[in-house]
C-alpha positions in Angstrom: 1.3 0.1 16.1 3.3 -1.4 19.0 7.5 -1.8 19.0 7.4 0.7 16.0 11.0 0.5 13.0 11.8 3.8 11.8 13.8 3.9 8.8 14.2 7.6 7.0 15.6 8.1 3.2 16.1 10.8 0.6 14.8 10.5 -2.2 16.7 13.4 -4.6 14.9 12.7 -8.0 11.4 11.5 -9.2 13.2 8.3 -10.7 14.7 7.8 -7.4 11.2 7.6 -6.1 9.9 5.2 -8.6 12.9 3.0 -7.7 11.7 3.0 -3.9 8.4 2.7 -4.9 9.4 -0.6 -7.1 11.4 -1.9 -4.6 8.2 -1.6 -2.2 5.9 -3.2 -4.8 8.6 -6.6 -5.1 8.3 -7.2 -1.5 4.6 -6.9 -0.9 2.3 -9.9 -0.7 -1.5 -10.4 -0.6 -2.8 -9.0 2.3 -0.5 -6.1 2.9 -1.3 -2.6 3.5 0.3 0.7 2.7 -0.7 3.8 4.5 0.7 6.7 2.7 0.9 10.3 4.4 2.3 13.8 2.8 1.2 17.2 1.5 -0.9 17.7 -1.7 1.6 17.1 -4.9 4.2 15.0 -2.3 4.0 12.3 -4.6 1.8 9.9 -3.0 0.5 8.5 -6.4 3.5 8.5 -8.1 5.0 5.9 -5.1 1.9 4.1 -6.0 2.5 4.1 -9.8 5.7 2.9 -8.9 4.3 0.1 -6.8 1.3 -1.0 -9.3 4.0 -1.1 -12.1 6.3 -3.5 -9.9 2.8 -5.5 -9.9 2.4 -5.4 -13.7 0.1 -2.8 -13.7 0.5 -0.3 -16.2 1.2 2.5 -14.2 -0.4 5.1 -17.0 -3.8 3.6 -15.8 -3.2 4.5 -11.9 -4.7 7.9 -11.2 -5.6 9.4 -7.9 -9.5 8.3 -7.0 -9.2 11.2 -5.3 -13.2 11.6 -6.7 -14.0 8.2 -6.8 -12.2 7.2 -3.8 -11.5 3.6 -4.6 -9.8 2.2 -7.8 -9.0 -1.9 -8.4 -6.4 -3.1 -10.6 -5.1 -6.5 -11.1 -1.5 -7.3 -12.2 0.2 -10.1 -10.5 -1.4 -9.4 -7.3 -4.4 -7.0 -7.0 -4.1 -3.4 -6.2 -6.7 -1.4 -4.2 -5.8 2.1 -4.3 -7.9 4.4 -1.9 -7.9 8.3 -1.2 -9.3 8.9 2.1 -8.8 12.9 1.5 -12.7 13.3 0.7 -13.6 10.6 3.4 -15.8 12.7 5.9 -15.8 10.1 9.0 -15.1 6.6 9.8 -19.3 5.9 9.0 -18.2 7.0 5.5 -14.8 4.6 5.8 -16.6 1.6 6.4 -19.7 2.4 4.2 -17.6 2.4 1.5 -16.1 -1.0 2.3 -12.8 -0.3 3.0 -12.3 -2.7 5.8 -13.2 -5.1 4.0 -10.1 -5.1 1.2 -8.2 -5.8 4.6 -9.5 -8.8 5.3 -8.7 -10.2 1.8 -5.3 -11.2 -0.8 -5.5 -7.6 -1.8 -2.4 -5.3 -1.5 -3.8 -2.1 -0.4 -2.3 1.3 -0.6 -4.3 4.8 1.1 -4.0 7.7 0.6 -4.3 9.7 3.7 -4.2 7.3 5.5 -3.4 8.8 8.7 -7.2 10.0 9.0 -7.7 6.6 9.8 -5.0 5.4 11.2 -6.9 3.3 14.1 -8.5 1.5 11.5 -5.7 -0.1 9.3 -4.5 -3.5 9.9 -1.6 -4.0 12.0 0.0 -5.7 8.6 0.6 -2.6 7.6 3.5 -0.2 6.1 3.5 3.4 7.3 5.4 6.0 5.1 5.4 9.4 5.4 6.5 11.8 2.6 7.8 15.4 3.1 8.4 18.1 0.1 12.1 19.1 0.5 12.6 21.3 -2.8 11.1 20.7 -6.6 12.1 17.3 -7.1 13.7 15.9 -3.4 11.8 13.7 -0.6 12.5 12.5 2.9 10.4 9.3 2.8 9.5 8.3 6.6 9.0 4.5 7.0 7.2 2.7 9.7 5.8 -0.7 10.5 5.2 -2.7 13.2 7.4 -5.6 14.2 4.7 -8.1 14.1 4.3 -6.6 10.5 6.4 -9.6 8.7 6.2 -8.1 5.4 6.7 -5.1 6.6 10.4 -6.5 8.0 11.4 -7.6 4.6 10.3 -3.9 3.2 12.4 -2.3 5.9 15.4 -4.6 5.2 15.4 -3.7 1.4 15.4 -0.3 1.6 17.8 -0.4 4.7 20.0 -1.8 2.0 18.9 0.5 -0.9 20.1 3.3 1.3 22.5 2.2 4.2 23.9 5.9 4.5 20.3 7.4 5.1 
């Protein structure tokens, strides 16, 4: 990603979270991408719950695919929701069609995403999530500046959190 924004914020509670997660899922459009990084049990699918929810999914029905690796849901927009933990290589990554939810209206967010980092779209939202204690998060954003959606994320949670 070239001219890279950085914004960091701490997330103390898991309805703190959600509320990032919803605020994400309101600015997203078709064709976006989020590339999700962070420790087993960082919340990763619980940001995504959040987001699907914000789409009108019912977020009770968004699971980690961490076995089946890629789950579909349609609310207002679709939602593709990937876990490349079990991914072995990139044959595997574009064998199982990933690239391919890129190129179409679909908002999609990866799990471990950094495994593949060289293959996600430039129209793309980077956030890294670190454990801080039980329930606290330091939730690493970055895009792109050619990442237009991205901008408009960035903005919203600059203002969400204008101490952080």
């Amino acid at each position: 990603m070239s001219e890279n924004h950085v914004l960091t914020v701490v997330s103390r509670s898991v309805s703190e979270t959600e509320r990032i997660g919803g605020l994400i899922g309101t600015c997203l459009q078709p064709g976006m991408t989020i590339a999700l990084n962070g420790t087993l049990g960082a919340g990763k699918t619980n940001l995504v719950q959040a987001i699907a929810e914000s789409l009108s999914i019912d977020r009770k029905t968004v699971v980690s695919p961490t076995f089946t690796m890629i789950q579909l849901y349609q609310g207002t927009h679709a939602l593709v929701h990937i876990d490349a933990y079990r991914i072995a290589d990139e044959d595997e990554f574009f064998e199982l069609g990933i690239a391919e939810y890129f190129e179409d209206d679909s908002i999609v967010a990866i799990e471990w995403a950094g495994k593949f980092s060289e293959l996600l779209p430039e129209n793309r939202i980077e956030i890294e999530i670190q454990v801080l204690d039980e329930t606290s998060r330091r939730l690493q954003f970055s895009w792109s500046s050619t990442a237009q959606i991205a901008n408009e994320v960035g903005q919203a949670l600059a203002a969400l959190f204008p101490d952080d």
